[in-house]
DRENPA-3360 file (N, C-alpha, C; in nm, 2 decimals, always signed):
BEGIN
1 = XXXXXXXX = +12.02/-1.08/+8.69/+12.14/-1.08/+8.60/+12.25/-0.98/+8.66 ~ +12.38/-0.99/+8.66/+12.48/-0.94/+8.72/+12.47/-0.81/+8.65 ~ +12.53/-0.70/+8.73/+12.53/-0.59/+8.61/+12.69/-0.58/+8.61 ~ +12.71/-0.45/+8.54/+12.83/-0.40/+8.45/+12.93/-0.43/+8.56 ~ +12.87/-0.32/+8.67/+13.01/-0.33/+8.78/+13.07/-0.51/+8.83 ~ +12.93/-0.56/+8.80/+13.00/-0.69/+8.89/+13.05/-0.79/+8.81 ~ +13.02/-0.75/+8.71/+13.12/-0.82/+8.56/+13.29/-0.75/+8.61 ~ +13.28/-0.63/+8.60/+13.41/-0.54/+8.61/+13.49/-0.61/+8.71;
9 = XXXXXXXX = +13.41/-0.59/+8.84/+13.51/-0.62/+8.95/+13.54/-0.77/+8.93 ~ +13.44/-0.88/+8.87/+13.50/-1.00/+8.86/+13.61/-1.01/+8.75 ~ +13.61/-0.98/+8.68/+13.73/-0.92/+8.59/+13.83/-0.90/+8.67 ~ +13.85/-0.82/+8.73/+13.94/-0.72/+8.84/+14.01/-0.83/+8.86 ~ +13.96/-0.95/+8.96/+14.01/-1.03/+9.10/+14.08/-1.14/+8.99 ~ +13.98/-1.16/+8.83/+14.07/-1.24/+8.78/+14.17/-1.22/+8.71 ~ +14.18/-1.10/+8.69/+14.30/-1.05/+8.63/+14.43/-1.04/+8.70 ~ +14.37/-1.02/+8.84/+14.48/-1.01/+8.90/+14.54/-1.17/+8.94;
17 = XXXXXXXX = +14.43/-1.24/+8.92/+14.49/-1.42/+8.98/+14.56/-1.47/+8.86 ~ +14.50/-1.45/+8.72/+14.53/-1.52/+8.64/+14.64/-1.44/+8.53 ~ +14.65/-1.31/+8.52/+14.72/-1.25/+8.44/+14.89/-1.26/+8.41 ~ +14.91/-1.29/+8.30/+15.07/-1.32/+8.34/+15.09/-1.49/+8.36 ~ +15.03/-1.56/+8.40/+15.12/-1.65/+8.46/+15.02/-1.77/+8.37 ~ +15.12/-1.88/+8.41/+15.06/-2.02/+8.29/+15.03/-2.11/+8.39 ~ +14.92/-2.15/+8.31/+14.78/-2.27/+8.32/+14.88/-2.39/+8.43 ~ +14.85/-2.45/+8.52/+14.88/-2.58/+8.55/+14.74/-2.64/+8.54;
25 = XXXXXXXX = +14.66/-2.61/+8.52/+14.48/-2.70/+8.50/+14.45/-2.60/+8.43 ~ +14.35/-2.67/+8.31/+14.29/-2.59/+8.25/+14.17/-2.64/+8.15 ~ +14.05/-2.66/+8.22/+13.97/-2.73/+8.21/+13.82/-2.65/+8.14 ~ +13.78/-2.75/+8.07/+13.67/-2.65/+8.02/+13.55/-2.76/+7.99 ~ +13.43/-2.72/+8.08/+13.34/-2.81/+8.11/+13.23/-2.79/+8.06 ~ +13.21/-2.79/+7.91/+13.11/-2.73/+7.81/+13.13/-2.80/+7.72 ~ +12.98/-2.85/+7.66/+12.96/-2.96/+7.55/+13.01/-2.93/+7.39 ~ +13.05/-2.80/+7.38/+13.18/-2.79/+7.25/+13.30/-2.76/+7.28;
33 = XXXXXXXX = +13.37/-2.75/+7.41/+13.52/-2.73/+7.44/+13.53/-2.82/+7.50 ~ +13.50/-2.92/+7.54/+13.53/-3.08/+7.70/+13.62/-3.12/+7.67 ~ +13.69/-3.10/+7.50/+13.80/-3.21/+7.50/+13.91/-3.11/+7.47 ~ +13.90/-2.97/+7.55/+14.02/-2.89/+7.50/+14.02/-2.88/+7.66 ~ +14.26/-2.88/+7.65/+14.32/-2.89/+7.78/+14.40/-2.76/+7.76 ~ +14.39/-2.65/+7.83/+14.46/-2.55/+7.86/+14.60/-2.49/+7.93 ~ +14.58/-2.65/+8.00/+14.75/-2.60/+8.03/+14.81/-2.64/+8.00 ~ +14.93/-2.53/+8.02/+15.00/-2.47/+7.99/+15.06/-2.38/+7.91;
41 = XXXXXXXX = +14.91/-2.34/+7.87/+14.86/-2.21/+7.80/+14.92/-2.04/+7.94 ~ +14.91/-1.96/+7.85/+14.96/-1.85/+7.99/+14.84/-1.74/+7.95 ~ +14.80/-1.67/+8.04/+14.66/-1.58/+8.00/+14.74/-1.44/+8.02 ~ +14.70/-1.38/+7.88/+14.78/-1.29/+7.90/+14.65/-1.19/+7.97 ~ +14.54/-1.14/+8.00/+14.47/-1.05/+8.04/+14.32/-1.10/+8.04 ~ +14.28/-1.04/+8.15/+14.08/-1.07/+8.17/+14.04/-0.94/+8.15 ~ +13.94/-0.93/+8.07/+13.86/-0.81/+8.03/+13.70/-0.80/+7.98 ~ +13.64/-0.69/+8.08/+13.49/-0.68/+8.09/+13.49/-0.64/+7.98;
49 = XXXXXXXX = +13.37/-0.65/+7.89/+13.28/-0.57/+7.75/+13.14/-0.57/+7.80 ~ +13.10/-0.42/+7.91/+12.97/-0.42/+7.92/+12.92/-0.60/+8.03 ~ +12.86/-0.70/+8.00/+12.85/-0.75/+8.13/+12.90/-0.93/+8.06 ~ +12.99/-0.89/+7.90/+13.07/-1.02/+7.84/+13.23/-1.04/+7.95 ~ +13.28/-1.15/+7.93/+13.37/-1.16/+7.98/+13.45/-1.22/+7.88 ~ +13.63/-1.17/+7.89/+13.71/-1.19/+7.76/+13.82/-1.27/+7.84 ~ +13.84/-1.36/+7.85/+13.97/-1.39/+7.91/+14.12/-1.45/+7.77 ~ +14.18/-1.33/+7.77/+14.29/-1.34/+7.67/+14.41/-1.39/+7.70;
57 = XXXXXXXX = +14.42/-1.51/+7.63/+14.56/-1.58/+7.64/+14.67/-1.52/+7.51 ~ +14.80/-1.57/+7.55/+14.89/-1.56/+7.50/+14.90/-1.63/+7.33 ~ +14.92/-1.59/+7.22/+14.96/-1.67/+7.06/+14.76/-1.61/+7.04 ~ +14.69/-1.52/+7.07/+14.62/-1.47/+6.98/+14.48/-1.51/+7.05 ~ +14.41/-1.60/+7.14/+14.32/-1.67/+7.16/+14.22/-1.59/+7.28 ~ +14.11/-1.60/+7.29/+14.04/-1.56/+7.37/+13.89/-1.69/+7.43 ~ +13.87/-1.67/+7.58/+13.76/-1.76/+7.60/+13.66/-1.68/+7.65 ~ +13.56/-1.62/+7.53/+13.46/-1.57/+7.60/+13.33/-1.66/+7.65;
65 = XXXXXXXX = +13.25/-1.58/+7.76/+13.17/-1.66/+7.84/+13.08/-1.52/+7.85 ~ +13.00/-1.57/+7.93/+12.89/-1.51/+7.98/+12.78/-1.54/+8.10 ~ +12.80/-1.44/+8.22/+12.76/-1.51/+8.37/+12.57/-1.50/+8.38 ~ +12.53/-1.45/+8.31/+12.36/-1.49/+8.27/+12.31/-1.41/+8.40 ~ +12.19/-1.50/+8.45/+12.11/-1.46/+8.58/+12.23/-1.56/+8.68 ~ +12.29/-1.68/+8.69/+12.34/-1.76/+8.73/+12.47/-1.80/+8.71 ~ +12.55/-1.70/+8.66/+12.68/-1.73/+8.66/+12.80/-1.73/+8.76 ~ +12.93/-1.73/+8.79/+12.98/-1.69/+8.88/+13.12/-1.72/+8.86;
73 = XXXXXXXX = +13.22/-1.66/+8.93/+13.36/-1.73/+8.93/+13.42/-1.68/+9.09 ~ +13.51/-1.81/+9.14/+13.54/-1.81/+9.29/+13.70/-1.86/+9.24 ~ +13.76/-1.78/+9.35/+13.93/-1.80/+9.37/+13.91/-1.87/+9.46 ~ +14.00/-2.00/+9.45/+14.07/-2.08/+9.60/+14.22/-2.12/+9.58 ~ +14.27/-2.09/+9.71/+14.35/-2.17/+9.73/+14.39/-2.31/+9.68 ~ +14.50/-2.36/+9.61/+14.52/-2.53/+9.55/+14.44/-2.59/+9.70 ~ +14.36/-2.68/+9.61/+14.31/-2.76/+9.76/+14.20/-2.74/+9.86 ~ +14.19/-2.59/+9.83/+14.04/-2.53/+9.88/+13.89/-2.60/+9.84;
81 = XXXXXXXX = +13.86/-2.65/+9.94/+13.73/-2.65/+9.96/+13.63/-2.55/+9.84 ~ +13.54/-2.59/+9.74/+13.48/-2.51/+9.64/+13.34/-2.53/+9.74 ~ +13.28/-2.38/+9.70/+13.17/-2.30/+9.77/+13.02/-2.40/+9.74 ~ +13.02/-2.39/+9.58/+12.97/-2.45/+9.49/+12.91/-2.57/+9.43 ~ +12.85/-2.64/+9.41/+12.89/-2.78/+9.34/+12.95/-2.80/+9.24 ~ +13.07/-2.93/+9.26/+13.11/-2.98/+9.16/+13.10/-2.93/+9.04 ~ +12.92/-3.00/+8.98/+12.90/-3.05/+8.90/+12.83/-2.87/+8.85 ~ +12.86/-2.79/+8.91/+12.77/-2.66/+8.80/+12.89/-2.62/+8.77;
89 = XXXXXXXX = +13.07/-2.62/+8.80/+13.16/-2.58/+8.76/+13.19/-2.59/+8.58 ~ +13.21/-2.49/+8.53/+13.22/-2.49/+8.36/+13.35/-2.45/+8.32 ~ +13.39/-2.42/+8.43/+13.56/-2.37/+8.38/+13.67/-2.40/+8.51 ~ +13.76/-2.44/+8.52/+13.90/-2.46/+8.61/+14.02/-2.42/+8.53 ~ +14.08/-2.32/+8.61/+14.14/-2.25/+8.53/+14.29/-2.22/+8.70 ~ +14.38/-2.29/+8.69/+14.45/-2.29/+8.80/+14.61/-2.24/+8.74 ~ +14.70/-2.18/+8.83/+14.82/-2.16/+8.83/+14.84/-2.19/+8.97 ~ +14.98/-2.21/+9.02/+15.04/-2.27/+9.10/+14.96/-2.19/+9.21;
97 = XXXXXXXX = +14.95/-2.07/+9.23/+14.92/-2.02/+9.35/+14.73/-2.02/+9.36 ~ +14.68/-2.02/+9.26/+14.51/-2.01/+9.28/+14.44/-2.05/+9.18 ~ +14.34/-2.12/+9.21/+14.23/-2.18/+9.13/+14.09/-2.09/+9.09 ~ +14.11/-2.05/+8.99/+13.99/-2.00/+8.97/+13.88/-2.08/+8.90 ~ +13.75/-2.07/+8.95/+13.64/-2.18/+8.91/+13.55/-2.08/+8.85 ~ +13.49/-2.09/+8.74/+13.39/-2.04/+8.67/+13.24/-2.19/+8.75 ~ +13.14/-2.10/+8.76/+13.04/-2.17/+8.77/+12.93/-2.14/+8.71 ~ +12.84/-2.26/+8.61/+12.75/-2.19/+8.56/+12.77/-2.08/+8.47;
105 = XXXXXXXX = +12.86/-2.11/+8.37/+12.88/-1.98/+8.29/+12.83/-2.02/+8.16 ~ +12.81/-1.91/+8.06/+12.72/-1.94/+7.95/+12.75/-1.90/+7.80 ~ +12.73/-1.92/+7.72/+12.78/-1.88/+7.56/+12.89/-1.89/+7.54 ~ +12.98/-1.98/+7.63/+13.10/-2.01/+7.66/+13.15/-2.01/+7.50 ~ +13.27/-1.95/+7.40/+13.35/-1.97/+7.27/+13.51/-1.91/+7.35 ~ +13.55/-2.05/+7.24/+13.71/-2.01/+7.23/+13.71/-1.95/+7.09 ~ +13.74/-1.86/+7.05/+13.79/-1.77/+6.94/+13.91/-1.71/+6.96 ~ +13.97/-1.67/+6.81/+14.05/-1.59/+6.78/+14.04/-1.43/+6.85;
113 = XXXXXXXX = +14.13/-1.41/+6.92/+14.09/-1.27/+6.95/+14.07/-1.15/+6.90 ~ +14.17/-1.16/+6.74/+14.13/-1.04/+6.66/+13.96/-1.10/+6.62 ~ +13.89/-1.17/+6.66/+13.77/-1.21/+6.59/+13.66/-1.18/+6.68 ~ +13.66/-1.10/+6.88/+13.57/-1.09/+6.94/+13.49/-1.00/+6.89 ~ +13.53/-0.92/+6.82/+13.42/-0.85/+6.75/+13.26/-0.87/+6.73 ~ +13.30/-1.04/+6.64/+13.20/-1.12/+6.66/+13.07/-1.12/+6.72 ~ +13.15/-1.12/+6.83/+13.05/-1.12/+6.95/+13.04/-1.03/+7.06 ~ +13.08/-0.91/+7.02/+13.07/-0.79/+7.12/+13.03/-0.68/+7.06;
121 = XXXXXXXX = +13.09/-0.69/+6.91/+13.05/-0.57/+6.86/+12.93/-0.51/+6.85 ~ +12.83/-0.56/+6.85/+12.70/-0.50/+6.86/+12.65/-0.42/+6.97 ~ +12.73/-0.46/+7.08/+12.73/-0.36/+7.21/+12.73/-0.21/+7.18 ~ +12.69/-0.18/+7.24/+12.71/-0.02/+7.29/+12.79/+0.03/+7.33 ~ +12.84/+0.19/+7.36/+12.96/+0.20/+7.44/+12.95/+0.15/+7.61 ~ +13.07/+0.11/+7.63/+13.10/+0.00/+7.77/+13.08/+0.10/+7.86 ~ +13.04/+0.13/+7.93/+13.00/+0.29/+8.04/+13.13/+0.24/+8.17 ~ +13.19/+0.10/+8.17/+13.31/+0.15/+8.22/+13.45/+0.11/+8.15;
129 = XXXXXXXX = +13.44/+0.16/+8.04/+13.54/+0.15/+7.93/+13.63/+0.24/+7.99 ~ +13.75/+0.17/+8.03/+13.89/+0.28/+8.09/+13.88/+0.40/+8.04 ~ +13.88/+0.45/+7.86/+13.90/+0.54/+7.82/+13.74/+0.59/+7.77 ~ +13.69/+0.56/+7.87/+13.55/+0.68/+7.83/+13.56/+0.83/+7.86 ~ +13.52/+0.87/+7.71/+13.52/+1.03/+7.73/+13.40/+1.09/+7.68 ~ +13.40/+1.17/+7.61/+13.31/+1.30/+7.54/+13.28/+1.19/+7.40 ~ +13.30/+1.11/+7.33/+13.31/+1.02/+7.20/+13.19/+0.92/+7.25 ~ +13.27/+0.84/+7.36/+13.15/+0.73/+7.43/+12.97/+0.83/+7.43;
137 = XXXXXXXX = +13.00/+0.94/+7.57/+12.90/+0.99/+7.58/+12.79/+1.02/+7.40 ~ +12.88/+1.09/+7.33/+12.79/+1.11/+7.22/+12.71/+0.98/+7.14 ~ +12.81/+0.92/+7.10/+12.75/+0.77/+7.06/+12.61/+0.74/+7.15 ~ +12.69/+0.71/+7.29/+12.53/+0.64/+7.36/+12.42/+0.71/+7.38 ~ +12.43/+0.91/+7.33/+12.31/+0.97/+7.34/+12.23/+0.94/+7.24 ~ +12.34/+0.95/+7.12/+12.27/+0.90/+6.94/+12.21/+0.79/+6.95 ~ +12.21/+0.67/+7.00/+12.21/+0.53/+7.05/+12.07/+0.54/+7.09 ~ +12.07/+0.60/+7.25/+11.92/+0.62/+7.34/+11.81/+0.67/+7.24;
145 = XXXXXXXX = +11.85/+0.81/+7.16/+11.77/+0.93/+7.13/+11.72/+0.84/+6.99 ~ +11.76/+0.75/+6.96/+11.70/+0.73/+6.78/+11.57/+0.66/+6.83 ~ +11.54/+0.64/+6.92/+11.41/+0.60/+6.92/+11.34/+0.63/+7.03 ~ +11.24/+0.80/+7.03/+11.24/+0.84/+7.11/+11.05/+0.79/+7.21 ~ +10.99/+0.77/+7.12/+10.86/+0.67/+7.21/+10.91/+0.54/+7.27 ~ +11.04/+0.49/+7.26/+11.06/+0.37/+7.34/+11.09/+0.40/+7.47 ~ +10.99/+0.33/+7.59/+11.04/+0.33/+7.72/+11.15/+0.34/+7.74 ~ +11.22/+0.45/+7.81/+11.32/+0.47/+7.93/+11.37/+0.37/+8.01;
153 = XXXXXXXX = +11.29/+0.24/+8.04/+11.33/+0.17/+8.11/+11.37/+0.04/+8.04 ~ +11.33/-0.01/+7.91/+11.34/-0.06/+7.79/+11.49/-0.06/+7.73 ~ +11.49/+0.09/+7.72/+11.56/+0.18/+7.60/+11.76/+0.13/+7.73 ~ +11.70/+0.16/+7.81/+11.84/+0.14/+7.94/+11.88/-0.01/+7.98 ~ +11.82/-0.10/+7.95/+11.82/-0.23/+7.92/+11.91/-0.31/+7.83 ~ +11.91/-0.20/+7.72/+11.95/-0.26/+7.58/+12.08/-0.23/+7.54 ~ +12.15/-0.35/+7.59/+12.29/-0.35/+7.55/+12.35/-0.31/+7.38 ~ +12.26/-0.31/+7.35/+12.33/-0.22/+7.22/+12.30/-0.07/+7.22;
161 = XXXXXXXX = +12.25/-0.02/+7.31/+12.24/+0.12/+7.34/+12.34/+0.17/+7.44 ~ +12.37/+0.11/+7.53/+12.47/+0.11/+7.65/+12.50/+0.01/+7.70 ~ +12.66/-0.06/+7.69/+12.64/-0.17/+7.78/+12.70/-0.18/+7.91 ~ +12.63/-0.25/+8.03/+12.67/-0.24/+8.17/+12.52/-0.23/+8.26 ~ +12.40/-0.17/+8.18/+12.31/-0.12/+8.29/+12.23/-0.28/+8.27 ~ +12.19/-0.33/+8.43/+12.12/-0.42/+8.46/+11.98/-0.37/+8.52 ~ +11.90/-0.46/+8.58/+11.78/-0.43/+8.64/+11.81/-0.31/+8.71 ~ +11.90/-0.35/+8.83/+11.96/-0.22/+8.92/+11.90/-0.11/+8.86;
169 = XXXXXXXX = +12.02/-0.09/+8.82/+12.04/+0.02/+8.79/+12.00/+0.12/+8.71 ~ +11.87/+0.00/+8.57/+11.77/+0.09/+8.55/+11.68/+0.15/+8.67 ~ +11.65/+0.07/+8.74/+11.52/+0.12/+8.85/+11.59/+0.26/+8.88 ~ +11.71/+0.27/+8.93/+11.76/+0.38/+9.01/+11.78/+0.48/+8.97 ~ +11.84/+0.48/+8.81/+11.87/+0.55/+8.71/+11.72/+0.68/+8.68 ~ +11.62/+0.58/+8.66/+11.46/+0.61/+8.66/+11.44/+0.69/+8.74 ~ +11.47/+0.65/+8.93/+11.48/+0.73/+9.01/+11.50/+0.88/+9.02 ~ +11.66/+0.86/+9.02/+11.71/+1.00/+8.95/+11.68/+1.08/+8.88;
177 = XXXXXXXX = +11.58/+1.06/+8.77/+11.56/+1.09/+8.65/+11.46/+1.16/+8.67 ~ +11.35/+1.13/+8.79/+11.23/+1.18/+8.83/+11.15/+1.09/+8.74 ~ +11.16/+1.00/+8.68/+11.06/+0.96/+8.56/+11.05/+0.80/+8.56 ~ +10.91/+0.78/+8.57/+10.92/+0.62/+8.59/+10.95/+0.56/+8.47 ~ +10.98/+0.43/+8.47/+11.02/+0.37/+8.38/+10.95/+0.34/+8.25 ~ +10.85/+0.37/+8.23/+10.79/+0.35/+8.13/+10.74/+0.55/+8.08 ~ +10.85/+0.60/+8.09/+10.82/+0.73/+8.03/+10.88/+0.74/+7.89 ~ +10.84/+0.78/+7.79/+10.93/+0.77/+7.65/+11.04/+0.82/+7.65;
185 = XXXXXXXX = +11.12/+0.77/+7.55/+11.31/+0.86/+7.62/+11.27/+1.01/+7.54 ~ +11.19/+1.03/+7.48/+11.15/+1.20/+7.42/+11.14/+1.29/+7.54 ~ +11.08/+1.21/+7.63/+11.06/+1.33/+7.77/+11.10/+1.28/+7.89 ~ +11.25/+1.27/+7.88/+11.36/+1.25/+7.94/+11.50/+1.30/+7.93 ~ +11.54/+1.34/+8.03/+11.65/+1.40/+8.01/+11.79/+1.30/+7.96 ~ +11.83/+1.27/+7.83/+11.86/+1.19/+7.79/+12.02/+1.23/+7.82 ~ +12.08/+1.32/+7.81/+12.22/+1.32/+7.82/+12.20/+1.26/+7.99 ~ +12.16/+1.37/+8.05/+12.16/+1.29/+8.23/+12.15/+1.14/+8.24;
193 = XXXXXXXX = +12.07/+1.09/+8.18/+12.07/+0.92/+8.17/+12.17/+0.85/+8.16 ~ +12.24/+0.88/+8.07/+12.44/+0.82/+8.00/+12.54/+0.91/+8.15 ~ +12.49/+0.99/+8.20/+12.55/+1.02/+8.29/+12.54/+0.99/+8.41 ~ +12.45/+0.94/+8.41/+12.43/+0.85/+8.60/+12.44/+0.70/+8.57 ~ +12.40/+0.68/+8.44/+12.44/+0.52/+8.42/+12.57/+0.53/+8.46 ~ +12.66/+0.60/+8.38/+12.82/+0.59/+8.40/+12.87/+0.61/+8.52 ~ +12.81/+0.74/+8.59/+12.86/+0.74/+8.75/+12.84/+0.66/+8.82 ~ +12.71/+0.62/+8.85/+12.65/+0.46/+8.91/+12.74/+0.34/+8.92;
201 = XXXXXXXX = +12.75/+0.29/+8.77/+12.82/+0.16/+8.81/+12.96/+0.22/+8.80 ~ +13.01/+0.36/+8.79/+13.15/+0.36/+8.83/+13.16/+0.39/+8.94 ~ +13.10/+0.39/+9.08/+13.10/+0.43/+9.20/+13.13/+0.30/+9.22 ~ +13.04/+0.21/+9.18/+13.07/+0.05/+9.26/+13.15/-0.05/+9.20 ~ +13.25/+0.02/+9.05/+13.30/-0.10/+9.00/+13.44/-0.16/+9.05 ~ +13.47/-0.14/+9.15/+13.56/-0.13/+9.25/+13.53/-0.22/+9.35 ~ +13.43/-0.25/+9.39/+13.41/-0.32/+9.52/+13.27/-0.41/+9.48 ~ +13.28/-0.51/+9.59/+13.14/-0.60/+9.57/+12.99/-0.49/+9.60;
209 = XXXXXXXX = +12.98/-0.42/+9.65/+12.88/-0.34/+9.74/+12.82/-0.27/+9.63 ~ +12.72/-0.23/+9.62/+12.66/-0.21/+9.50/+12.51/-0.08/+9.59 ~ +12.58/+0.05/+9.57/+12.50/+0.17/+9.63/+12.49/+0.27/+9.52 ~ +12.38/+0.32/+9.55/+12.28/+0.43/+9.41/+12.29/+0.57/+9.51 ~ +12.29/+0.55/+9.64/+12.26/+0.68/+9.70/+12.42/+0.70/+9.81 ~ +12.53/+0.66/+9.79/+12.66/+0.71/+9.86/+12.63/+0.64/+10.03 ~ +12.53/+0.59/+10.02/+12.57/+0.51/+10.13/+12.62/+0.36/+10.17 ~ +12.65/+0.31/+10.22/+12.67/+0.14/+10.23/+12.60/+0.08/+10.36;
217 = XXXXXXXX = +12.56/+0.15/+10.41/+12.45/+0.12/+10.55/+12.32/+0.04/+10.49 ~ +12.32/-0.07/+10.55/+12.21/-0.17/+10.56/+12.10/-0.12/+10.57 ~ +12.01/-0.16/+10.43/+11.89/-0.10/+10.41/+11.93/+0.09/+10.35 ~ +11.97/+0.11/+10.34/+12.04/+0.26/+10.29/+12.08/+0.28/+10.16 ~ +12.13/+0.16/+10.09/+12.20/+0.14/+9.93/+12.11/+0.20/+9.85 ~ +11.98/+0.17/+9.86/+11.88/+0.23/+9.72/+11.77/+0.29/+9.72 ~ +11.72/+0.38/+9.65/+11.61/+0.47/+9.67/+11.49/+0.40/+9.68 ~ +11.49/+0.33/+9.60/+11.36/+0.24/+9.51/+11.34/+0.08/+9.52;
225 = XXXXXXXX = +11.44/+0.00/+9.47/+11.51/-0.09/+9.40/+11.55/-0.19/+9.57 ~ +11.41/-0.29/+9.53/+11.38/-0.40/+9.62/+11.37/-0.28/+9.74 ~ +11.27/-0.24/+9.77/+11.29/-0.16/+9.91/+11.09/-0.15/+9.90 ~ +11.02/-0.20/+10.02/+10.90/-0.17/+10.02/+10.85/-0.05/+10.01 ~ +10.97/+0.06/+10.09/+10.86/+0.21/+10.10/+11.05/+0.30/+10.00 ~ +10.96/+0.42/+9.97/+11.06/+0.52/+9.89/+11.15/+0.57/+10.00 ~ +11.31/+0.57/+9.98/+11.41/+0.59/+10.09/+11.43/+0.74/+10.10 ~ +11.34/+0.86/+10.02/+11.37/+0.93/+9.99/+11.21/+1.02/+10.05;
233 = XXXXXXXX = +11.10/+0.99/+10.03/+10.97/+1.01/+10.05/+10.90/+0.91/+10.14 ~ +10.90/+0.78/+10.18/+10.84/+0.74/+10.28/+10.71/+0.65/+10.21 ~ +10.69/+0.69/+10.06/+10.56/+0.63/+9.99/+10.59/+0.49/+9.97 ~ +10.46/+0.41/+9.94/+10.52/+0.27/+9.92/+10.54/+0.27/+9.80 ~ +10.64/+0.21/+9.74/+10.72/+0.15/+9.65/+10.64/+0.09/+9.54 ~ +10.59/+0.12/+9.44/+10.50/+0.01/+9.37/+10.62/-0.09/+9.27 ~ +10.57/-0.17/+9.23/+10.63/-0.36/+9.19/+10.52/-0.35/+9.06 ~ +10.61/-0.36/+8.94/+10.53/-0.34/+8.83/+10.65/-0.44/+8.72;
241 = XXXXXXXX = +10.56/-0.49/+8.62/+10.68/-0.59/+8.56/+10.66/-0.48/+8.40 ~ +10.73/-0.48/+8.35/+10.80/-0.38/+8.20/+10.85/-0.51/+8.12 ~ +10.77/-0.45/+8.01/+10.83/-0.54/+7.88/+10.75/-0.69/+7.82 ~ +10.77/-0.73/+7.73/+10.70/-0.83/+7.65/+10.77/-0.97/+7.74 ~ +10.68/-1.06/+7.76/+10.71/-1.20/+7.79/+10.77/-1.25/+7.71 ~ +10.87/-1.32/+7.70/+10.97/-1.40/+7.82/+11.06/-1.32/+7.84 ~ +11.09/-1.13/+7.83/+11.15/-1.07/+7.83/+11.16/-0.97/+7.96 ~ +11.02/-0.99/+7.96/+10.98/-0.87/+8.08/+11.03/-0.86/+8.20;
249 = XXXXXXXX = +11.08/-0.79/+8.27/+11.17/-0.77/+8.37/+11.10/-0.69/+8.52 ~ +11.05/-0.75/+8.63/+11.02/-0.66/+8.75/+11.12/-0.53/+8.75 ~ +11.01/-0.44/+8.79/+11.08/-0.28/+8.82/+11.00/-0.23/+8.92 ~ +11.06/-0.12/+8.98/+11.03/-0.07/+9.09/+11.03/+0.09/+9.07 ~ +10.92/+0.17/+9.11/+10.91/+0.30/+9.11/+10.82/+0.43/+9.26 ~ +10.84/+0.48/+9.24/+10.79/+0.55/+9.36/+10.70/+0.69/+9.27 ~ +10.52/+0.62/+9.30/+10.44/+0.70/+9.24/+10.44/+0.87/+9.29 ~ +10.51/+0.88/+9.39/+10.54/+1.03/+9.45/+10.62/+1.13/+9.42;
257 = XXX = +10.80/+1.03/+9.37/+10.88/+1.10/+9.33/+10.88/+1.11/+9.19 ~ +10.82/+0.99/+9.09/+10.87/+0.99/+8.97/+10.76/+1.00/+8.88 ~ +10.77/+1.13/+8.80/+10.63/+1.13/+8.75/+10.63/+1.01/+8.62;
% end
């Protein structure tokens, strides 16, 4: 599943294609909106919530979506060749200069936009919420800390405690932490956790490239996380799955660094 940053930066690229300017196609390829035509609608702004997507038009309206394990959205050129198939396209969303294609997107609603609440408010604080300060931080400690025998790797998961952290970024998070994933959040350094979540995917919410340790060198991006031996000790990497079925999620830890 995509994490926080790659929500953000796809945000980013569509905000910058779509923002401001009105629909000439505007298509929506989902078995409760098929028969709604959007252009000539104008979007007034695209905006991440944690790893939701808000795209806000003009007279009040919002189309949220959600890119899953399989979601995606691609800019072309009018007339450009699509990457994709056809037929997994869920959104066409064009102005004179660029086509943006949603593919495979999911929980797809048009709602009222004073009404996203709805459907975001249960989130957590957005760890790259423009205006995160000392307020966000406290919330998502109170958030983590209320339930302190829940796995660390669990507890970083759960978009209503923080939203943005994906598989990634728990593993690496864990890393940093010295503590493998299945340590209770009681004996963990819980403020540090809201603080490398936040640093983490604000290092990469800017670019496609997605690095835990400040490098971008091939094979160099991550301590732990998909890597057979530890980038940091040399031990091999153990592959261990966390969590209750159909929930349970592969993780990765290094039996040397992380007690």
């Amino acid at each position: 599943m995509p994490e926080g940053d790659t929500v953000f930066f796809t945000c980013h690229r569509l905000n910058e294609a779509l923002a401001g300017k009105e629909l000439v196609r505007g298509e929506l390829r989902h078995p409760r909106l098929s028969t709604m035509d959007l252009a000539g609608r104008v979007v007034s702004e695209v905006r991440p919530v944690g790893k939701h997507l808000l795209i806000r038009f003009e007279h009040g309206r919002t189309l949220h979506h959600h890119l899953r394990m399989d979601g995606s959205w691609h800019l072309y050129r009018p007339g450009g060749r699509w990457r994709r198939p056809g037929h997994q396209a869920r959104a066409v969303l064009a102005t004179a200069e660029q086509v943006a294609v949603g593919f495979s997107l999911h929980d797809m609603r048009w709602i009222p936009t004073d009404r996203e609440s709805a459907l975001v408010g249960h989130l957590g604080p957005d760890l790259l919420a423009p205006d995160w300060g000392p307020e966000h931080v406290a919330e998502a400690l109170r958030r983590l800390t209320a339930d302190p025998d829940r796995e660390i790797g669990e507890a970083l998961l759960d978009q209503r405690i923080m939203a943005g952290v994906g598989n990634l970024y728990k593993t690496e998070v864990c890393f940093l932490l010295g503590r493998t994933p299945w340590t209770p959040v009681a004996q963990i350094d819980a403020e540090k956790a809201v603080r490398l979540s936040h640093e983490l995917l604000l290092r990469n919410a800017w670019r496609p490239e997605q690095a835990t340790t400040k490098s971008l060198r091939h094979g160099d991006e991550h301590w732990v996380f998909h890597r057979r031996t530890c980038l940091r000790c040399g031990t091999t990497v153990r592959r261990s799955r966390q969590g209750k079925p159909p929930e349970d999620r592969i993780t990765y830890h290094c039996p040397r660094c992380q007690t």
